[in-house]
NUMAR-829613 format. One line per 5 residues: number of its first residue (from 1); their letters; for each residue x, y negated, z negated of N, C-alpha, C. Coordinates in pm, whole numbers, plus 50000, padded with zeros to 5 digits. Example, Ala and Ser with C-alpha at 12.3 -4.5 7.8 and 13.67 -1.06 7.14 Angstrom:
2
1> as> 51319/50569/49220/51230/50450/49220/51320/50330/49220 | 51285/50225/49292/51367/50106/49286/51290/49997/49213
// end
This chain:
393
1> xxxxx> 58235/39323/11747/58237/39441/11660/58136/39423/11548 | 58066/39509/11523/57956/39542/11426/58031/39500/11284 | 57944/39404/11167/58015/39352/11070/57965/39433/10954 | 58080/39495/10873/58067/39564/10782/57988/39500/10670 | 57880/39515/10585/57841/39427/10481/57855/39558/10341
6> xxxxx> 57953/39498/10265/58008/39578/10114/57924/39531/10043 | 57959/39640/09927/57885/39577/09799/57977/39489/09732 | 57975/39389/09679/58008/39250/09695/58090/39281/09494 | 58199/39220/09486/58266/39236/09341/58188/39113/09264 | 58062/39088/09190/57991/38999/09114/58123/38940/08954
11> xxxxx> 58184/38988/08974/58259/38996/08851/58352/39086/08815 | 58451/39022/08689/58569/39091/08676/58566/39222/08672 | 58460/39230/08578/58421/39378/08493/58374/39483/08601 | 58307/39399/08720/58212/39502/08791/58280/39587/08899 | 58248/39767/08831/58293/39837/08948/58190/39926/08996
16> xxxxx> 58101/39871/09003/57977/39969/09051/57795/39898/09058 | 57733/39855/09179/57650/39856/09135/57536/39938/09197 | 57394/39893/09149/57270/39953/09172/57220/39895/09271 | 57186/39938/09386/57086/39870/09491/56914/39939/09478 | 56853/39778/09437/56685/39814/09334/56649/39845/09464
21> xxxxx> 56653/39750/09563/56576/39709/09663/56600/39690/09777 | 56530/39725/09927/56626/39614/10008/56523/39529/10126 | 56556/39416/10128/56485/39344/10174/56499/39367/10329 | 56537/39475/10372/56536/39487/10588/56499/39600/10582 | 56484/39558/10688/56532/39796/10725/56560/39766/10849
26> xxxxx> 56592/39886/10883/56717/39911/11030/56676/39830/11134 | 56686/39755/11256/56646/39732/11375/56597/39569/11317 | 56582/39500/11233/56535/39346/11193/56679/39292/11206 | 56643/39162/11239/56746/39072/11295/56701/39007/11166 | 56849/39001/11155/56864/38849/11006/56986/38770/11074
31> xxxxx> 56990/38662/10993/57089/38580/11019/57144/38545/10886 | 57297/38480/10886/57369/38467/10790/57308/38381/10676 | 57283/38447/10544/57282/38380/10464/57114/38421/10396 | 57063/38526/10490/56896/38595/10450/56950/38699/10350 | 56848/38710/10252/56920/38782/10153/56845/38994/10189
36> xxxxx> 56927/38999/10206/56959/39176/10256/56894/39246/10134 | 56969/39285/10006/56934/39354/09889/56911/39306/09732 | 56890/39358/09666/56917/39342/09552/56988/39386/09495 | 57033/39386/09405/57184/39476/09335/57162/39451/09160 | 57176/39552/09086/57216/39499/08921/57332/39598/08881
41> xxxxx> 57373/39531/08783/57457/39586/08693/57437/39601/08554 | 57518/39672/08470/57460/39667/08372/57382/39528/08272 | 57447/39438/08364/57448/39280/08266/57344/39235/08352 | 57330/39201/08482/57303/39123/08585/57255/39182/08728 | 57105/39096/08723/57061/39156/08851/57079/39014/08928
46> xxxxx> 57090/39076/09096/57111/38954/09203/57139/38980/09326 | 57056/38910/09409/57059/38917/09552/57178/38912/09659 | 57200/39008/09728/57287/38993/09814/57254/38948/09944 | 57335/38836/10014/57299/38803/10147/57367/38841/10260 | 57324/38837/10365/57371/38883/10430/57511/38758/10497
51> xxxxx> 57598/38850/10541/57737/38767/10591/57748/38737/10726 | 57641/38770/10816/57647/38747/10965/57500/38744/11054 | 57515/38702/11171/57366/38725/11251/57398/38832/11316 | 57242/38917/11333/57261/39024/11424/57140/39080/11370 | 57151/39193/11408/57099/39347/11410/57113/39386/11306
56> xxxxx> 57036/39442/11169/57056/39545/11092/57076/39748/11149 | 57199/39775/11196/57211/39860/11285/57157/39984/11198 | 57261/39978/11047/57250/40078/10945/57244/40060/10818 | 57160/40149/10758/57191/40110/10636/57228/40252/10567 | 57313/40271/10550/57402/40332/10441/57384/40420/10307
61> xxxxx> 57345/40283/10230/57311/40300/10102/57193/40289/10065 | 57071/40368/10021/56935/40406/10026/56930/40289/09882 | 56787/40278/09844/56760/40199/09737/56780/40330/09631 | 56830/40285/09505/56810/40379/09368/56967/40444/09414 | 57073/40391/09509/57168/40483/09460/57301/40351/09448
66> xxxxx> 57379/40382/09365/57507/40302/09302/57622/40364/09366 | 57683/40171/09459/57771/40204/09500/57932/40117/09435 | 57990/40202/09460/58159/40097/09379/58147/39964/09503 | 58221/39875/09435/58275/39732/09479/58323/39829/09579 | 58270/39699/09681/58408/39731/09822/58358/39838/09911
71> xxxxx> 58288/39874/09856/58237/40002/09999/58113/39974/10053 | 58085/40031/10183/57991/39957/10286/57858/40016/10233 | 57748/39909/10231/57619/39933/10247/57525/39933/10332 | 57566/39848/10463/57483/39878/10577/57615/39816/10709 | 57588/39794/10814/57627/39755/10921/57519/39653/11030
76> xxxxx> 57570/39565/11086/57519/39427/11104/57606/39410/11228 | 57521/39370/11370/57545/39354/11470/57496/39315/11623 | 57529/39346/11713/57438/39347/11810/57354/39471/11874 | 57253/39412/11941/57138/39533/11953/57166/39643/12021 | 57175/39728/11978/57261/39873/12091/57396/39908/12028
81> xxxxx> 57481/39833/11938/57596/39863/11903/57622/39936/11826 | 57685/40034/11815/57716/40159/11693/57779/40059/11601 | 57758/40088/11444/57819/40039/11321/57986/40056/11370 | 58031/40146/11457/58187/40132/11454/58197/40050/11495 | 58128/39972/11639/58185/39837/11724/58098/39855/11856
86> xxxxx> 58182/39991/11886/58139/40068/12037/57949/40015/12065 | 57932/39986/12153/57797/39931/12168/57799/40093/12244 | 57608/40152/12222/57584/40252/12269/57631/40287/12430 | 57615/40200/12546/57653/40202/12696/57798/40279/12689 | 57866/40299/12588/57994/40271/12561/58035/40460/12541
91> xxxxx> 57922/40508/12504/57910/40634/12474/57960/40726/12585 | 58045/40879/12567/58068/40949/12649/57932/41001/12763 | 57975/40982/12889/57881/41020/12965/57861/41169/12965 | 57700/41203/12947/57594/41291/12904/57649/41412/13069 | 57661/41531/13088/57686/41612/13184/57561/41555/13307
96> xxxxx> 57557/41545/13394/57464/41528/13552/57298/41631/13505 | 57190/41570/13475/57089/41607/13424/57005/41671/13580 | 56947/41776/13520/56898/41792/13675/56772/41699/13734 | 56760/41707/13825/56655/41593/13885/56555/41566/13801 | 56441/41678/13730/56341/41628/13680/56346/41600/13519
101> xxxxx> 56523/41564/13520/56518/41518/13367/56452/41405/13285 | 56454/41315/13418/56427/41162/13396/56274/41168/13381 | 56181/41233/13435/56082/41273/13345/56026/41334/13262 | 56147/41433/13207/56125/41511/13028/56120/41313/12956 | 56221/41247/12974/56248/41107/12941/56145/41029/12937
106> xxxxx> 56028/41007/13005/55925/40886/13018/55901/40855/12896 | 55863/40981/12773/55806/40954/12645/55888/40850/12597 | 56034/40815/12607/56079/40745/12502/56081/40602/12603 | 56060/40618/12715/56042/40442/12785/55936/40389/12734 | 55872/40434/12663/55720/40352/12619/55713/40379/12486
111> xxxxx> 55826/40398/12373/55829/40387/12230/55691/40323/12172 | 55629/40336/12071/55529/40262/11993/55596/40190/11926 | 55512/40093/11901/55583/39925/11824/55633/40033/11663 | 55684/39961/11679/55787/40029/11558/55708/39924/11429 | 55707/40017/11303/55619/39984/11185/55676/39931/11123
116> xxxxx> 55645/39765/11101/55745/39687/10969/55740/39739/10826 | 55803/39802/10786/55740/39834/10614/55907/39843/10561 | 55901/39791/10443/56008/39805/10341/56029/39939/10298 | 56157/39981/10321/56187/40112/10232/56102/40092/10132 | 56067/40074/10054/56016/40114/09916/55883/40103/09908
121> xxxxx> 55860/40054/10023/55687/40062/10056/55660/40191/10099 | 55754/40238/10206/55772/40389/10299/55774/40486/10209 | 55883/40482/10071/55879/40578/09979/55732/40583/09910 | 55678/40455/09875/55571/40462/09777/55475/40543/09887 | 55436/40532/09985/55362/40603/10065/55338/40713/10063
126> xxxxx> 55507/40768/10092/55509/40914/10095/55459/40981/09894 | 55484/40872/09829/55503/40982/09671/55312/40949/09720 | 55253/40846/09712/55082/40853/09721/55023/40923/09795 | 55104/40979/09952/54995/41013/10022/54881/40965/10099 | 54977/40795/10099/54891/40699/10187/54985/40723/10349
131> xxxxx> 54899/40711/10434/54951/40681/10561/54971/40541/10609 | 55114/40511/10633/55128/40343/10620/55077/40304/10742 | 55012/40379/10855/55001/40280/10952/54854/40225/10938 | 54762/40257/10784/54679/40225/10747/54658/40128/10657 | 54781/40079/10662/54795/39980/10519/54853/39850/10575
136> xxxxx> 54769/39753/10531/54787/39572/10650/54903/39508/10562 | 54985/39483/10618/55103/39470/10559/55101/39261/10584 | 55152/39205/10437/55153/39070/10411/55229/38968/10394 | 55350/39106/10437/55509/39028/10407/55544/38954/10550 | 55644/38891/10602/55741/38831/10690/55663/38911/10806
141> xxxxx> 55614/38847/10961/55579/38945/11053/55511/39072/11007 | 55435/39039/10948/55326/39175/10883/55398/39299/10797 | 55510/39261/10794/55569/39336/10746/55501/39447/10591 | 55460/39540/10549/55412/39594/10471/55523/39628/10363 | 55489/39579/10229/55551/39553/10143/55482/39656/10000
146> xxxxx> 55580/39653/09813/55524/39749/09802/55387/39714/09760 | 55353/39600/09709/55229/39575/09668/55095/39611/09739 | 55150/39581/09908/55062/39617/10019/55035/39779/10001 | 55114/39852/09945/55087/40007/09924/54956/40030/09850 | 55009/39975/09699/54943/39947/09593/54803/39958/09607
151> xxxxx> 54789/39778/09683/54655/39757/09677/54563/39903/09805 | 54640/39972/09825/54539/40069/09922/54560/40193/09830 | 54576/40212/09742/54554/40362/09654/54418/40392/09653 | 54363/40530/09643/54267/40569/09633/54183/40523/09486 | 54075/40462/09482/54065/40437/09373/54067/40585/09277
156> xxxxx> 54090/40578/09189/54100/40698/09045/54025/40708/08983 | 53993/40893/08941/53886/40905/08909/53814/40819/08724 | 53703/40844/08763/53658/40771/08618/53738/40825/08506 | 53784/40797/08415/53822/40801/08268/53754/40854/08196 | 53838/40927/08075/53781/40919/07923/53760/40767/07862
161> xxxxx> 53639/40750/07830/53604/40640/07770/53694/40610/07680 | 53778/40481/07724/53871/40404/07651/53903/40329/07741 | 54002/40256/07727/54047/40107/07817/54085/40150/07939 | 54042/40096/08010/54157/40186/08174/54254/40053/08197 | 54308/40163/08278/54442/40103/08303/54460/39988/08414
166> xxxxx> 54567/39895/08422/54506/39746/08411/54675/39784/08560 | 54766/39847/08547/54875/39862/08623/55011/39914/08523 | 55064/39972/08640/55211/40074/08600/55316/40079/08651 | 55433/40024/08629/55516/39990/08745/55657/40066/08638 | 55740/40072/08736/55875/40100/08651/55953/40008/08600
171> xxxxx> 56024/40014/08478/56120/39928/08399/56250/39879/08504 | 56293/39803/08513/56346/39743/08576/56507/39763/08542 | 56592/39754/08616/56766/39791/08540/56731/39743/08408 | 56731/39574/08445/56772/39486/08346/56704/39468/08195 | 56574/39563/08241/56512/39591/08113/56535/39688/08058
176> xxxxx> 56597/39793/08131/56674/39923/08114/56774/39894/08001 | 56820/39834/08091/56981/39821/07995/56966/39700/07890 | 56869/39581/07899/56852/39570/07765/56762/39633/07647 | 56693/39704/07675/56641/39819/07615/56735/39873/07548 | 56864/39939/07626/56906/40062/07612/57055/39984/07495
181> xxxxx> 57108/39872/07529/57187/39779/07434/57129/39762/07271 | 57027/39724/07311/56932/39689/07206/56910/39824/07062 | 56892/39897/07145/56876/40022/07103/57009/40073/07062 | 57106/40055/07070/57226/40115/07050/57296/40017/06914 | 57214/39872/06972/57272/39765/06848/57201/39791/06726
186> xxxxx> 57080/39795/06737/57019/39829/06608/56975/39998/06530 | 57051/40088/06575/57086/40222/06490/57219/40240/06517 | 57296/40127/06558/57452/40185/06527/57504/40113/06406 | 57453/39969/06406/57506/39848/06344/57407/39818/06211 | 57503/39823/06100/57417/39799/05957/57376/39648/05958
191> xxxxx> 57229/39571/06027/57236/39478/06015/57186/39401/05881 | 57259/39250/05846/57257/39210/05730/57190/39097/05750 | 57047/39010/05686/57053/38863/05709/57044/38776/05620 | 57060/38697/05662/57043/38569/05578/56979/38463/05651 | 56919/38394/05521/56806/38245/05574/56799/38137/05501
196> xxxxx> 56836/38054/05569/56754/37885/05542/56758/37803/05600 | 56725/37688/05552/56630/37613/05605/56728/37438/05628 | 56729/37374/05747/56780/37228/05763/56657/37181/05764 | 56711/37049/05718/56625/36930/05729/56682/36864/05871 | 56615/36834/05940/56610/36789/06064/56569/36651/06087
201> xxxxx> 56566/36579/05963/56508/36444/06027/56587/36343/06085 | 56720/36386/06000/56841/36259/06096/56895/36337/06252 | 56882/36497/06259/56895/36505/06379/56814/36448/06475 | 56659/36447/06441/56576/36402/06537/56595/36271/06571 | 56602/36193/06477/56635/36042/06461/56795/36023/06526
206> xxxxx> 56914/36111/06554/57007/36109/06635/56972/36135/06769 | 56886/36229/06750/56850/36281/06967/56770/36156/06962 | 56725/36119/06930/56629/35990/06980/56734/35907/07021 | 56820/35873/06929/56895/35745/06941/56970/35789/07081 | 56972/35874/07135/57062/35929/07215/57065/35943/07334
211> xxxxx> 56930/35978/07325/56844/36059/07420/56862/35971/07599 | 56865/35876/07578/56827/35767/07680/56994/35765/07775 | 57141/35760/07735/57207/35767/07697/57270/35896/07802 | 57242/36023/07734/57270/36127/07744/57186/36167/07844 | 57066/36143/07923/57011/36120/08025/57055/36064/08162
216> xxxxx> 57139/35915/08127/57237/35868/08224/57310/35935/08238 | 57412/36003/08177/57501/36059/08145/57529/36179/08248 | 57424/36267/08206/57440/36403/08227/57324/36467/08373 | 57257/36375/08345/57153/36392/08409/57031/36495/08343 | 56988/36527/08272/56916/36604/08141/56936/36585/08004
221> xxxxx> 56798/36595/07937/56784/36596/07836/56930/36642/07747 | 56909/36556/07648/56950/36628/07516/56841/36662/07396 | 56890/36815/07394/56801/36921/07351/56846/36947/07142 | 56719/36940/07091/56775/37054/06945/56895/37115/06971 | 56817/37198/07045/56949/37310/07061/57145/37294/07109
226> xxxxx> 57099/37219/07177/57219/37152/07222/57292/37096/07101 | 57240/37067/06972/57288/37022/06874/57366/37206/06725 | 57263/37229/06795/57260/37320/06696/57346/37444/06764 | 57380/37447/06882/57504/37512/06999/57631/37429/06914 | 57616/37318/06905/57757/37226/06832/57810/37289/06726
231> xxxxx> 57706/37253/06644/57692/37282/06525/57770/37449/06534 | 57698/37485/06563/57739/37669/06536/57870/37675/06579 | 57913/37640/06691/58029/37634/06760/58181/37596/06637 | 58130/37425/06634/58241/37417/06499/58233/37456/06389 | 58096/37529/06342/58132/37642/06196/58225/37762/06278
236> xxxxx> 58190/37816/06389/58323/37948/06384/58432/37862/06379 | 58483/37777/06477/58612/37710/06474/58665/37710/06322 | 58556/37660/06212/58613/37707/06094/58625/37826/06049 | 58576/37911/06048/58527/38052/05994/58591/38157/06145 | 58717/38158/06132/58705/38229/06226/58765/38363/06266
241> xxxxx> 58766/38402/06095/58703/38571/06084/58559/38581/06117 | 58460/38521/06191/58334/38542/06232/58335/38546/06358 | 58460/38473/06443/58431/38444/06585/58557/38548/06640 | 58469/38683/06658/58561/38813/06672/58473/38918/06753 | 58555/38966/06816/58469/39129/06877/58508/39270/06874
246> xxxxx> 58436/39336/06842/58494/39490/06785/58528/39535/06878 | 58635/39604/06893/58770/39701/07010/58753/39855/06957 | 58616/39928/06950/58708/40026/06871/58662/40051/06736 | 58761/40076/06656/58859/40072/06547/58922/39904/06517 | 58940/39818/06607/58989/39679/06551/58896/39593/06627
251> xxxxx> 58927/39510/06530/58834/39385/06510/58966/39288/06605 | 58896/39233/06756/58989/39116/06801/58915/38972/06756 | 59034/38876/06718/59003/38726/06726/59039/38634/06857 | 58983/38522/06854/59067/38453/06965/59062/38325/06917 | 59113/38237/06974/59189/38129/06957/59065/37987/07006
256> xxxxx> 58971/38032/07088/58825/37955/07114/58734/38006/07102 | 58632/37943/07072/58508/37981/07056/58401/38008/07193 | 58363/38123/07216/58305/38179/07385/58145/38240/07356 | 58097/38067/07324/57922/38096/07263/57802/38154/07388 | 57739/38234/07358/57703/38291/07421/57541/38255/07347
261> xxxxx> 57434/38227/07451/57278/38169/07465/57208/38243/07516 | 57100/38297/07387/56990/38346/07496/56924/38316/07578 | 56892/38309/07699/56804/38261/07729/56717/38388/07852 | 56578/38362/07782/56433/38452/07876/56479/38445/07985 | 56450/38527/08124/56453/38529/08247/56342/38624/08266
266> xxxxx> 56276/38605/08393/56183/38717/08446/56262/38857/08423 | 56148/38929/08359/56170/39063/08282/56305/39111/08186 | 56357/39002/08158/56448/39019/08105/56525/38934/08029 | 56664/38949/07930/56728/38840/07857/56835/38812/07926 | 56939/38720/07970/57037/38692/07979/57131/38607/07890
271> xxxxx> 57252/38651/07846/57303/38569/07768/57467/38490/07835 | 57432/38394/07918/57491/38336/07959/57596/38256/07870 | 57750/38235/07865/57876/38211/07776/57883/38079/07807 | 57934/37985/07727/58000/37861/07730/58122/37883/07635 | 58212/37852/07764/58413/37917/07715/58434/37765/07659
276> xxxxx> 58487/37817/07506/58551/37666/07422/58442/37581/07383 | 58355/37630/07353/58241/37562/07324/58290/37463/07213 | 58369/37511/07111/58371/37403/07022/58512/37328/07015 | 58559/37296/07197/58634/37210/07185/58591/37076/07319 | 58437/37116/07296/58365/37055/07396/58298/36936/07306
281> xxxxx> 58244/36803/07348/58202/36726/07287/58029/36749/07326 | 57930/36749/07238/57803/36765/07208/57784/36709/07390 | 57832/36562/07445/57771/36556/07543/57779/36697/07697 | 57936/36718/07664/57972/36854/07738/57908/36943/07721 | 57917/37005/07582/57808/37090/07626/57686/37123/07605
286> xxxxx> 57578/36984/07622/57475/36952/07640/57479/37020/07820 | 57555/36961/07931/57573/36955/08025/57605/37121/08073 | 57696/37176/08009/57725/37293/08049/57616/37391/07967 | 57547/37372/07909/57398/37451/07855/57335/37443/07943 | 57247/37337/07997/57173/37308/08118/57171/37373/08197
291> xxxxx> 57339/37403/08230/57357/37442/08443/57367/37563/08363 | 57414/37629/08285/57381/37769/08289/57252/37842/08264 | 57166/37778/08175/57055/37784/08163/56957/37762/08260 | 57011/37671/08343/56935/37671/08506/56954/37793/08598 | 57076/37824/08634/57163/37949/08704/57076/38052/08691
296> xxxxx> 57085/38070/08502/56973/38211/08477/56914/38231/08516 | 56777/38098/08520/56657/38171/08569/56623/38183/08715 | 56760/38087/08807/56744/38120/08912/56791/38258/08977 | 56865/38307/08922/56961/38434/08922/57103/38433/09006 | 57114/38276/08921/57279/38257/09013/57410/38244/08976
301> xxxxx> 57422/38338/08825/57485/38370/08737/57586/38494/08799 | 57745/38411/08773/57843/38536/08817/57844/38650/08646 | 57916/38791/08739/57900/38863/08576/57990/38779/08473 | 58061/38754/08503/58189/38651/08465/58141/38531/08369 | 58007/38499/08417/57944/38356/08333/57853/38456/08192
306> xxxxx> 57846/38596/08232/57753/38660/08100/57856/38706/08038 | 57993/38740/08024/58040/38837/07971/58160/38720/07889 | 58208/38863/07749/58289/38778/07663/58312/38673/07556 | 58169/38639/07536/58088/38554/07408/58155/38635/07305 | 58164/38581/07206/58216/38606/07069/58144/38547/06984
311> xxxxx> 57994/38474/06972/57856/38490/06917/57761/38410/06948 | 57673/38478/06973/57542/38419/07000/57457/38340/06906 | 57356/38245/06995/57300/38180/06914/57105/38170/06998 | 57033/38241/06936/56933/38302/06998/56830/38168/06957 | 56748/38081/07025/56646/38010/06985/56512/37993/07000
316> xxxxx> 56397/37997/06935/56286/38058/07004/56168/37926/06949 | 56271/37834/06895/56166/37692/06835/56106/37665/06935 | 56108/37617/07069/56040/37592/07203/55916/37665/07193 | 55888/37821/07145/55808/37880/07147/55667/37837/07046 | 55742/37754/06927/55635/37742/06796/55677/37875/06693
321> xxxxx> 55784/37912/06724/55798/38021/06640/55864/37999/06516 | 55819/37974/06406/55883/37949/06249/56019/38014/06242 | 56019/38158/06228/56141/38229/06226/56150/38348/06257 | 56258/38432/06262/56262/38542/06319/56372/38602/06312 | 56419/38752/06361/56551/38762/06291/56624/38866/06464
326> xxxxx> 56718/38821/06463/56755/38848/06592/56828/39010/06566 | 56869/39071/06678/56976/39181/06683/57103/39161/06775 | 57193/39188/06704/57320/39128/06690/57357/39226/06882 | 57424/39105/06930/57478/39143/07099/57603/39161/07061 | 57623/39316/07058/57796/39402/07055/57799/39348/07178
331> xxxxx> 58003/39384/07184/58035/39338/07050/58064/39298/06932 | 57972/39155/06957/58011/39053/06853/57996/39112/06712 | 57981/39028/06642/57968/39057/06453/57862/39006/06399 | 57791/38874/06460/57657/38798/06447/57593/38720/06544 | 57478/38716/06550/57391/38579/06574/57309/38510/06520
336> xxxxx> 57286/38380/06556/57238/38305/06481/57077/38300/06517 | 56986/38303/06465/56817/38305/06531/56782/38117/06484 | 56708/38050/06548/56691/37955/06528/56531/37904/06549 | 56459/37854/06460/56322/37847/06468/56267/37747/06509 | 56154/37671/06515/56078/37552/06554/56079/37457/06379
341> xxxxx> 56128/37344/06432/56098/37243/06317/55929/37215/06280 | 55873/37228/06190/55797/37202/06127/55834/37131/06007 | 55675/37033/05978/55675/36953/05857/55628/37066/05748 | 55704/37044/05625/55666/37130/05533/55712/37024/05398 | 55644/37072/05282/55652/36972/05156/55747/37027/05067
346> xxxxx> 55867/36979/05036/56021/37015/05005/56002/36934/04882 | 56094/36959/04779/56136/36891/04683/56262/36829/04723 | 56238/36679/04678/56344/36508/04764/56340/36489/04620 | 56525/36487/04548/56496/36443/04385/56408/36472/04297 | 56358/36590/04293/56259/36624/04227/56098/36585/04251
351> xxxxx> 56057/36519/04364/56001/36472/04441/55928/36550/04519 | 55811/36566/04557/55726/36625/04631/55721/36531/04799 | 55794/36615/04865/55758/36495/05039/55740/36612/05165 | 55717/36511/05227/55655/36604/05350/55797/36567/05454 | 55893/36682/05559/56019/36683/05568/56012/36771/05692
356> xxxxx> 56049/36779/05833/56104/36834/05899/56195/36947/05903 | 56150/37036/05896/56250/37157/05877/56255/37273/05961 | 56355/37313/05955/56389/37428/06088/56461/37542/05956 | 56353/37651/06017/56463/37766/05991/56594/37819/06067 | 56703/37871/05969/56807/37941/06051/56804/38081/05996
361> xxxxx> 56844/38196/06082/56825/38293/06013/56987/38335/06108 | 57024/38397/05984/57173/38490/06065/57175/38628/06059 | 57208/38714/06176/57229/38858/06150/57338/38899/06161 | 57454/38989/06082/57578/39027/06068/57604/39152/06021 | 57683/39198/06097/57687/39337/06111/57785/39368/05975
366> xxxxx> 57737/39422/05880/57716/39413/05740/57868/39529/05719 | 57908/39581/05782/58073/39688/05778/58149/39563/05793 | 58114/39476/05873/58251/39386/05892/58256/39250/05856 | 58110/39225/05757/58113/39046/05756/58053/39128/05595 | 58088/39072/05507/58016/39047/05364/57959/38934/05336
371> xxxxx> 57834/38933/05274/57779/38816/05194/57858/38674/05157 | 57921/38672/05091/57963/38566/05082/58043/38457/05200 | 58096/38565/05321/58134/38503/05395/58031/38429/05502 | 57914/38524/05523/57785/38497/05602/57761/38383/05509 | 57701/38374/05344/57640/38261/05378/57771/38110/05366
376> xxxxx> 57861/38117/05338/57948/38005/05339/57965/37966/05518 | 57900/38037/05592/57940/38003/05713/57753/37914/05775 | 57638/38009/05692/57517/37949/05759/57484/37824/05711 | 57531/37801/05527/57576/37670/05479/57639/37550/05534 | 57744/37630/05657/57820/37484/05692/57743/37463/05799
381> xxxxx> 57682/37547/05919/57612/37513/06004/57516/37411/05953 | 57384/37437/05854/57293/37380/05820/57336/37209/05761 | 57454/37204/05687/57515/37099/05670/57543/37011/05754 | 57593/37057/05898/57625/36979/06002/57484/36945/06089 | 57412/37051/06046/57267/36966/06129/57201/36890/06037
386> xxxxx> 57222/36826/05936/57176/36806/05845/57238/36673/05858 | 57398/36673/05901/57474/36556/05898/57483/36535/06016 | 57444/36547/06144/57496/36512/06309/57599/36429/06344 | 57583/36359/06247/57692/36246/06296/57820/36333/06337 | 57847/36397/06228/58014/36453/06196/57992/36534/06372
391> xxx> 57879/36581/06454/57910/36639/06545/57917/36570/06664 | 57968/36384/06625/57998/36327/06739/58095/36275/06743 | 58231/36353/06616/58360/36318/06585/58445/36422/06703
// end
């Protein structure tokens, strides 16, 4: 029987997703475990594979349309078999054709090789007005893909003198919807910040001491950040009218801290959660930063691993970036932005010295956190990176 392939439940939250793409089209044989489509949600884009060998008999669900968990997107089987089971032979017999039917028939005994091209190559065709059986296709078995479209457009006519255009593609879900978050966080939410500055030299002088250590250990580095994930973690544990998410009308707390990390991905941000972060020891979640931070950029993140943070901690020192000021991910109450250590000349006792320093910058959604509580909370962070030790109690 022909194997149903659903759209797959990625997570608690998820009842619906988007299919961008799909990697078959009808009549290609895959085998278990070739990845069929793409899929996003509002949080998370990711490949679906396929669950069996066979036949791609049907497909269902066109690219660009959203289907709920649980309902079928294509059918997968053997060659000739209807998506119900029934293999075609199986079909009610056709009334007694008269003799010279079987040659109205010859045309379809000699079918033309059937054209490999990706739905979305086929669509781009039709919106250009290219004819695909003109276009040398570079994918799997020649398969024509959309780039293969692309590169055969008519070239365009000359320009008004100014820059021409270099390429144009469409925004992607995931840039969609962080776009469209983004946008909603910063003209809904009165954001508030605050800034300063750690001295970083006994942290560095701790990751050193460490480093070698925490390598055996874990198998990866121990990172700044990984310190400064601690750090942040046991300031909410203290402060934890900060480690809350808006319902509404009410403000919920909880009982652990569910830190949530930016981290870049192709075309997009993901902010992958570490649950109890600050009842984890610096080497833990050194370890559980890593594999999620790996996951991301591979795209092997359940919705379940992005969702439910109660505050972020955004870092962009890797980059060389001094400082910067983040926008707060509803719906938490803050995040923390974190910069690149640089040497800069500080007053030591009244003293002129040259000192390792990292900016912190915090953003807080200014209806529900006041001043004094923001900075008694960026104070204790900076204190604890300042002191590391206390973050190996």
């Amino acid at each position: 029987m022909a194997e149903t392939v659903i759209m797959p439940k990625l997570g608690l939250q998820m009842t619906v997703g988007l299919i961008t793409e799909w990697h078959v089209a009808e009549g290609d044989t895959v085998r278990k475990g070739d990845p069929l489509f793409a899929v996003e949600t509002d949080k998370l884009a990711s490949e679906v594979e396929s669950t069996a060998d066979g036949v791609v008999l049907q497909i269902v669900a066109p690219e660009g349309s959203e289907v709920p968990v649980a309902e079928p997107v294509c059918y997968i089987g053997r060659p000739g078999e209807r998506p119900g089971g029934a293999p075609a032979a199986e079909a009610p017999a056709a009334p007694e054709a008269p003799a010279e039917a079987p040659a109205a028939e010859a045309p379809s005994e000699a079918p033309a090789a059937r054209l490999l091209i990706t739905p979305c190559a086929r669509r781009l065709c039709r919106e250009l007005g290219i004819d695909p059986g003109a276009v040398r296709g570079t994918g799997p078995r020649g398969r024509i893909q959309r780039d293969d479209v692309l590169a055969c457009r008519p070239a365009a006519p000359a320009p008004a003198p100014g820059p021409a255009e270099a390429w144009r593609k469409p925004l992607s879900g995931m840039r969609r919807t962080v776009g469209r978050r983004l946008l909603e966080s910063k003209t809904t939410i009165p954001h508030v910040y605050f800034e300063d500055r750690a001295d970083a030299a006994a942290l560095q002088a701790l990751r050193r001491q460490l480093a070698e250590a925490a390598l055996r250990k874990n198998g990866t580095k121990l990172t700044v950040n990984d310190f400064v994930l601690k750090a942040t973690a046991t300031a909410l544990a203290e402060f934890p009218a900060l480690n809350v998410r808006l319902d509404g009308d009410e403000l919920v707390g909880y009982d652990s801290v569910s830190l949530g990390m930016a981290v870049a991905v192709e075309d997009g941000l993901l902010v992958p959660v570490i649950p109890d972060a600050a009842g984890r020891s610096l080497s833990e979640l050194s370890a559980a930063a890593a594999d999620l931070a790996a996951r991301a950029r591979s795209g092997k993140l359940t919705l379940d691993e992005i969702s439910g943070s109660t505050f972020t901690v955004s870092n962009l020192g890797g980059y060389g970036l001094e400082r910067f000021h983040a926008i707060i991910n509803p719906p938490e109450v803050g995040i923390l932005a974190v910069g690149a250590i640089r040497d800069q000349v500080v007053a030591v006792d009244g003293r002129p010295e040259v000192r390792p320093m990292m900016c912190l910058s915090a953003s807080f959604d200014h209806r529900l956190v006041d001043g004094a509580l923001a900075a008694q909370f960026l104070a204790r962070v900076r204190a604890l990176l300042e002191s590391p030790a206390e973050l190996l109690l």
